[in-house]
C-alpha positions as CSV (number, residue, x, y, z in Angstrom):
1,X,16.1,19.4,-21.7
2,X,17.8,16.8,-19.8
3,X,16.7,14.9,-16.0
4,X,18.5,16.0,-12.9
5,X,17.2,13.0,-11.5
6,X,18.5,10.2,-14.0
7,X,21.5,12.1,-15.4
8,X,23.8,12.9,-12.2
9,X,26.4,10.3,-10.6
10,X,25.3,7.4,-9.4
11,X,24.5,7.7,-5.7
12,X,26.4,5.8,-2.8
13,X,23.9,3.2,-1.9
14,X,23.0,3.2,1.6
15,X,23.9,-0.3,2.7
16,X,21.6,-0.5,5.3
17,X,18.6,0.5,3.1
18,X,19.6,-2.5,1.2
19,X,19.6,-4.9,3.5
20,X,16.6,-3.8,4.8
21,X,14.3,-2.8,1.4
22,X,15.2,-6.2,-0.3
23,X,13.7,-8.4,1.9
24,X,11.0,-6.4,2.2
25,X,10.3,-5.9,-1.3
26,X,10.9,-10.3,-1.8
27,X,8.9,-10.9,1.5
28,X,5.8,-8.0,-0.3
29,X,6.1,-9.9,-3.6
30,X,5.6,-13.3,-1.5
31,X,2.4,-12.0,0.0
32,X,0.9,-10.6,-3.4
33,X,1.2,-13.8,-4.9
34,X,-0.4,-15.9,-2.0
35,X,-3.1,-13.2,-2.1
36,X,-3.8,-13.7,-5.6
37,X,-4.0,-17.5,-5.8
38,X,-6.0,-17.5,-2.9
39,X,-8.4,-14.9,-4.0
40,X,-11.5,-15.6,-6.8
41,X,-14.9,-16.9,-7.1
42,X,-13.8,-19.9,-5.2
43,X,-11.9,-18.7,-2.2
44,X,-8.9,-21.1,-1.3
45,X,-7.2,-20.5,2.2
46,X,-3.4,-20.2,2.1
47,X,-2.9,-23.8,4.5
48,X,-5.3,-25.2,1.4
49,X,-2.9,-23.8,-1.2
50,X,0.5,-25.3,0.1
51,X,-1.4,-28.5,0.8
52,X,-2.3,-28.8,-2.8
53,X,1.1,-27.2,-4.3
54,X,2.7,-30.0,-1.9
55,X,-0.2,-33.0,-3.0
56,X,-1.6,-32.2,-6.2
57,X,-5.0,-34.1,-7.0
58,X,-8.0,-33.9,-9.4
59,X,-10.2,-31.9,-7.3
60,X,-11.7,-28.4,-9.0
61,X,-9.2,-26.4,-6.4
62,X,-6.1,-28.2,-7.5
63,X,-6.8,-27.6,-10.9
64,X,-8.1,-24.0,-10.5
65,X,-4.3,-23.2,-8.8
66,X,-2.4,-25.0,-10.9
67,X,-4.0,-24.2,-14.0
68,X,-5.1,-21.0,-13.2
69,X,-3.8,-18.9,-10.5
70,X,-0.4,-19.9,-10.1
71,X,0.5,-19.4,-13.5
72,X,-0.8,-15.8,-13.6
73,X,0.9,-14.7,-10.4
74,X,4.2,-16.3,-11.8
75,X,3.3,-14.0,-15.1
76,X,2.4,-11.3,-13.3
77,X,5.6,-11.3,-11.3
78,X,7.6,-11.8,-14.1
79,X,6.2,-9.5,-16.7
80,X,5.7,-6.8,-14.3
81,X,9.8,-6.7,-13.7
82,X,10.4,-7.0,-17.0
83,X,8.2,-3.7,-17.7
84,X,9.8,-1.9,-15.0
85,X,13.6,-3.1,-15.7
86,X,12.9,-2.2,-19.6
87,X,11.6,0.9,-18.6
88,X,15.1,1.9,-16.5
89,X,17.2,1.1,-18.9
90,X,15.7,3.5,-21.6
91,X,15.4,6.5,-18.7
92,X,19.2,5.7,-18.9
93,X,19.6,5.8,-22.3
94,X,17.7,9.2,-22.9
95,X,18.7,10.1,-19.3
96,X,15.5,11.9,-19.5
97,X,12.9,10.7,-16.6
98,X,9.3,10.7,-18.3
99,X,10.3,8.0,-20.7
100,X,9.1,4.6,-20.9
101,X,7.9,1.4,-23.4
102,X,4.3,2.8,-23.6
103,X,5.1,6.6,-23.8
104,X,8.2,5.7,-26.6
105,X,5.9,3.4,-28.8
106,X,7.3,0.6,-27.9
107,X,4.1,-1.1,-26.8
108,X,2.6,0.7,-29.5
109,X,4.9,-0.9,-32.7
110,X,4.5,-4.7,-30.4
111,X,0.6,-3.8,-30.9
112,X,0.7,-3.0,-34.7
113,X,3.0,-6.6,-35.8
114,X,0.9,-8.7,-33.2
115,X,-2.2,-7.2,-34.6
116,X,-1.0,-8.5,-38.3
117,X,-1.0,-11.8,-37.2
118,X,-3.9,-12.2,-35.0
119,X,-6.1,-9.7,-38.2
120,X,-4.3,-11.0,-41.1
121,X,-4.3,-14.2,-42.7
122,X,-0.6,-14.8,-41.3
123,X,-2.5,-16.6,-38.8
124,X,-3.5,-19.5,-41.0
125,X,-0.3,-19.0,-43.0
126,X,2.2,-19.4,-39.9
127,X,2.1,-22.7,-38.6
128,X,4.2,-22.5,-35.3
129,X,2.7,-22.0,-31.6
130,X,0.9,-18.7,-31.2
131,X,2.4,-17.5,-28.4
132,X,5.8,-18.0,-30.2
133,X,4.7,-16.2,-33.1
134,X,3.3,-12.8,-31.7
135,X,6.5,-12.9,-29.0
136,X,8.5,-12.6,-32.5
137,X,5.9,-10.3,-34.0
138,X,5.9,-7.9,-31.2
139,X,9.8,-7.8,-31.2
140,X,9.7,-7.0,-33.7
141,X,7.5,-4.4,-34.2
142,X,9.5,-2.8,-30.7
143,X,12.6,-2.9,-32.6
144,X,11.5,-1.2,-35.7
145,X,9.9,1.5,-33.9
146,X,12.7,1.9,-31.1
147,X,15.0,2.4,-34.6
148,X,13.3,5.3,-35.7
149,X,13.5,6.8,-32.4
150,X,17.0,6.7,-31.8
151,X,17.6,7.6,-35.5
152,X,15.9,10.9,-35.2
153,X,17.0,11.1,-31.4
154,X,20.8,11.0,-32.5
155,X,20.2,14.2,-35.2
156,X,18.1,16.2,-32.6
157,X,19.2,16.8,-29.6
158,X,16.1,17.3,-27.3
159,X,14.4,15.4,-24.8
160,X,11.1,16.7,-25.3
161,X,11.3,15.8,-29.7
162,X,12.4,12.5,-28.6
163,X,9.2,12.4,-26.8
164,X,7.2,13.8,-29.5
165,X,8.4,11.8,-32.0
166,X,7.7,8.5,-29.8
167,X,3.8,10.0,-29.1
168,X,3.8,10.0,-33.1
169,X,5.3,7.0,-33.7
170,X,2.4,5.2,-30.9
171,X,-0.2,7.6,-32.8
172,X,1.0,5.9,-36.4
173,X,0.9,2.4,-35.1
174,X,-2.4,3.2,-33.4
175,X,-3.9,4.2,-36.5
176,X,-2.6,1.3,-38.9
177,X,-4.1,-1.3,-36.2
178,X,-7.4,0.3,-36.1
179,X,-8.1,0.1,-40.4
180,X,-6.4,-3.6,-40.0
181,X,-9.2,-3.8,-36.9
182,X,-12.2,-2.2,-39.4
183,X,-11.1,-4.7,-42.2
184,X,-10.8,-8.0,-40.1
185,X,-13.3,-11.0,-38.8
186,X,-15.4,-10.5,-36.0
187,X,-14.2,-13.9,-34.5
188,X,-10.6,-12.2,-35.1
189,X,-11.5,-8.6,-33.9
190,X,-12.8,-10.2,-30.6
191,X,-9.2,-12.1,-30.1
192,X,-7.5,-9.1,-30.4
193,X,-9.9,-6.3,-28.9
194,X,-9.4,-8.9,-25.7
195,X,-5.6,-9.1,-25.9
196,X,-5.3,-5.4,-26.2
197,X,-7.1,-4.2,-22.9
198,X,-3.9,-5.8,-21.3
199,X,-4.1,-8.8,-19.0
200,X,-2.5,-12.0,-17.3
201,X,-5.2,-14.3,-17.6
202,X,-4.9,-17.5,-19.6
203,X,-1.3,-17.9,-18.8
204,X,-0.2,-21.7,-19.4
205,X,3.2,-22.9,-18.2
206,X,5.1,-23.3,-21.7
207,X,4.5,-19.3,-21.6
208,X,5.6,-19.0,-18.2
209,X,8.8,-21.3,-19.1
210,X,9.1,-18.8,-22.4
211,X,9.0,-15.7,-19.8
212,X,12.1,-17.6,-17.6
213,X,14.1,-18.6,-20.0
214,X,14.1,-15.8,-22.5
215,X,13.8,-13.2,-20.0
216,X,16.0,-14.2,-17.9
217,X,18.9,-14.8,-20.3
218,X,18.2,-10.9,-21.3
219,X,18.0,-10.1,-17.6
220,X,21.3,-11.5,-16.8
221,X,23.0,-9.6,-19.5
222,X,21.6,-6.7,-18.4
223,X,23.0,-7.1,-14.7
224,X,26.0,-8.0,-16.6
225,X,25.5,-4.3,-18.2
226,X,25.1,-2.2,-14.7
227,X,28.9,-1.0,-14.5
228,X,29.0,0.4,-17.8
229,X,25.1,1.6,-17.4
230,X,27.3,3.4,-14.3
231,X,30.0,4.9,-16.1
232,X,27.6,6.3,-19.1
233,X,25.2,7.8,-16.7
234,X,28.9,10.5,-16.0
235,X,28.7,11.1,-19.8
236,X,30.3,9.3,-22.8
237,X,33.3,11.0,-22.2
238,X,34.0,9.0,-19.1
239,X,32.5,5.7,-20.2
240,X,35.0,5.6,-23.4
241,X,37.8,6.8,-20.9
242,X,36.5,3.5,-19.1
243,X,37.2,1.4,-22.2
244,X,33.2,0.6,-22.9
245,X,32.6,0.8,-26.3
246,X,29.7,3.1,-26.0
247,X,28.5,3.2,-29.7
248,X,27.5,-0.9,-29.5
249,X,26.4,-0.4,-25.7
250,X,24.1,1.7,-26.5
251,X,22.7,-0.7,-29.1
252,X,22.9,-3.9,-26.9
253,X,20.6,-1.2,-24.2
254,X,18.4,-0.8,-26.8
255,X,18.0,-4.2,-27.9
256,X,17.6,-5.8,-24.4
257,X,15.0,-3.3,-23.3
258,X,12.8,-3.8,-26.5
259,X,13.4,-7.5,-26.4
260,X,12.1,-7.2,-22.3
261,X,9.1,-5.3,-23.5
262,X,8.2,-6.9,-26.7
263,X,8.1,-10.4,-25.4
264,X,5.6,-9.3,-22.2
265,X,3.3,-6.9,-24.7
266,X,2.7,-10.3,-27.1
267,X,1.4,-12.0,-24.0
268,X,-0.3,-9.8,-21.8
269,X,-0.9,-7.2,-24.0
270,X,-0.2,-3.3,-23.8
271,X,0.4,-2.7,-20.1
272,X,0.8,1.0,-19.6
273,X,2.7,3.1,-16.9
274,X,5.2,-0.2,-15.1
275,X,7.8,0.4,-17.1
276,X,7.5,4.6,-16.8
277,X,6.7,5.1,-12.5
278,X,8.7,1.6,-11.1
279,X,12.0,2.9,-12.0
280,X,11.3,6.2,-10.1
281,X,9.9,4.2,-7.0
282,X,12.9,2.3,-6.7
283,X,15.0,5.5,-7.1
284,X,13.2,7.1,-4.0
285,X,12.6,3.9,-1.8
286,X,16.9,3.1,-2.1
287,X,17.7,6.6,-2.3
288,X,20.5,5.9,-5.0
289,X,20.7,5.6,-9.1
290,X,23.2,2.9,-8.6
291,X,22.0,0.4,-11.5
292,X,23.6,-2.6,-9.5
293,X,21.0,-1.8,-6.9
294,X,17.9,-0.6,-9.0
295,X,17.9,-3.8,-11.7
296,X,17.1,-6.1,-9.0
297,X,15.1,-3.5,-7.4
298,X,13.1,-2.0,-10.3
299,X,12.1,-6.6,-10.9
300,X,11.0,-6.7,-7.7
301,X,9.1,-3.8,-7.4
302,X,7.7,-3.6,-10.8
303,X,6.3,-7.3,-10.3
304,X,4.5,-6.4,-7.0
305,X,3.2,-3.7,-7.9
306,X,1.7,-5.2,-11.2
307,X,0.9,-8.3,-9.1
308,X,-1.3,-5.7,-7.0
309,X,-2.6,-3.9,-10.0
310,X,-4.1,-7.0,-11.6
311,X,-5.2,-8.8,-8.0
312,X,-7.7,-5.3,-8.0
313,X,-8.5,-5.9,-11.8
314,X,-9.5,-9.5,-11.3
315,X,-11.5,-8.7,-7.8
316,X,-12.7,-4.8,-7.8
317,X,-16.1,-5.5,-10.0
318,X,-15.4,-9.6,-9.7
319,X,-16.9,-11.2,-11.9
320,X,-16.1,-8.8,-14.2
321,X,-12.6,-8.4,-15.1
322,X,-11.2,-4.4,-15.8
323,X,-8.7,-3.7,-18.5
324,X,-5.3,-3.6,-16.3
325,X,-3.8,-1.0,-18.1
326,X,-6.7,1.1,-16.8
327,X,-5.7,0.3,-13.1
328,X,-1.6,1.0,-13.8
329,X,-2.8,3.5,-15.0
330,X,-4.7,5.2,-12.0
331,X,-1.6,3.7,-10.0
332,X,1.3,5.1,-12.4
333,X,-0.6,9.1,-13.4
334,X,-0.1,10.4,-9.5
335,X,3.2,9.0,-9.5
336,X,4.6,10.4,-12.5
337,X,2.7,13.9,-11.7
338,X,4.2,13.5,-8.1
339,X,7.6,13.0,-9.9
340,X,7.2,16.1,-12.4
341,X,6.1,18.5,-9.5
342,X,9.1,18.0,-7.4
343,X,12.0,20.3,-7.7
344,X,14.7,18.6,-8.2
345,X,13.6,17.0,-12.0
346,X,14.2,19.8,-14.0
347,X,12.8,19.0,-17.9
């Protein structure tokens, strides 16, 4: 039960493809991010944007972009490649294609430890910053349940169990966070019920420097990683033959992609489908499963794309803001369908 599409040798990347795709994709995630600050209730025209990014004042528009908007297209940006990068790097581990955060648990074990401190009365207990606290939390809660997947991956030897046991595993968390939902506050319930429908809103700038710093430390190692990602994608055979010492690669894959996926669940929230489609897009846009090309792709893409997803959240039924999971996921189900009827991914 193994992917065609994720397990073959890694592709020959078209060099011109690059150099043509890149700036594209940098130039797309540009324009997303102008769009967003611009757009809202009060509509500020790009010229009126770089004035006030330039000359700063005390005026509502200066405060409403750099309190606001420019913050949640930075997070949106930002947790969007993260999603889509974490979600690469575990297609590569299970070399299977229909893997992801969301569809593994991941999102799911973030939910249940975040939902302990925001239900419980860790919150009055745990005196550091909140957004520090569920980033922990939802680590690890990724971690524990990303454990018991690979445990019972490594004694069964199926793709579709693996995927089983990862629906069960988001079922179980599910069902643990709804009695510590039935049992808690209503001022607490409406805290979390909020956080859960997945969004970028509220974003300040310590939790946008938290995203750069700590993300991007992980994302660097995991550029670091692409050679031996490379090599294990031809079998364990040839990576050991390569001198990688597979056994702790695998667990430094494992514990950069939860730690990718952990940190943007405790502050956005379960965001569905990023982390499962983007990977696949940058796949068929570069034509290659080179992972020197499709790290820097998959951040790119999977920030515009979630950039997009919650510009349409924020502005579809304005004022009213819709869950954005509930748009990734009308953008990510035809993709993933797309991918499944296609001939060459074989499950």
């Amino acid at each position: 039960m193994r992917a065609v599409a994720v397990a073959e040798p890694p592709a020959v990347h078209n060099g011109r493809a690059v150099k043509i795709f890149f700036p594209l994709l940098l130039l797309a995630c540009f324009g997303v991010a102008v769009l967003s600050i611009c757009t809202g209730s009060l509509g500020i025209t790009p010229a009126e944007v770089w004035n006030l990014l330039l000359h700063p004042d005390e005026t509502t528009a200066s405060m409403i972009v750099w309190k606001i908007r420019l913050p949640r297209a930075f997070a949106t940006l930002l947790g969007g490649g993260y999603l889509a990068v974490s979600g690469l790097l575990l297609q590569v581990y299970f070399r299977n294609p229909i893997v992801g955060p969301f569809i593994l648990g991941i999102s799911s074990g973030a939910t249940l430890m975040v939902s302990l401190v925001m239900l419980t009365t860790l919150t009055v207990q745990l005196h550091l910053m909140s957004s520090v606290t569920t980033t922990l939390a939802a680590i690890i809660g990724a971690y524990a349940v990303m454990s018991i997947v690979v445990f019972i991956s490594s004694r069964v030897r199926s793709g579709v169990t693996v995927l089983i046991v990862g629906l069960m595993m988001g079922y179980l968390c599910h069902s643990v966070t709804a009695v510590l939902t039935a049992l808690a506050e209503k001022e607490q319930i409406k805290g979390f019920v909020l956080w859960q429908l997945g969004s970028f809103s509220g974003f300040r700038w310590g939790e946008i420097g938290l995203l750069c710093i700590l993300g991007g430390a992980v994302l660097i190692l995991i550029y670091l990683m692409a050679k031996p990602l490379n090599a294990l994608l031809l079998g364990e055979e040839y990576a050991l033959s390569m001198g990688i010492p597979v056994r702790w690669f695998r667990v430094s894959l494992l514990l950069t992609s939860c730690a990718l996926a952990g940190m943007v669940t405790a502050m956005a929230g379960p965001v569905a489908f990023i982390g499962l489609a983007v990977p696949h897009m940058a796949r068929m846009i570069f034509s290659t499963s080179d992972n020197r090309i499709l790290i820097p792709a998959s951040m790119l893409l999977g920030g515009m794309v979630t950039a997009l997803c919650d510009l349409v959240a924020r502005s579809l039924m304005a004022p009213v803001e819709l869950p954005l999971s509930a748009i990734t996921a009308l953008f990510g189900a035809p993709v993933v369908i797309g991918l499944l009827m296609k001939k060459r991914v074989k499950l």
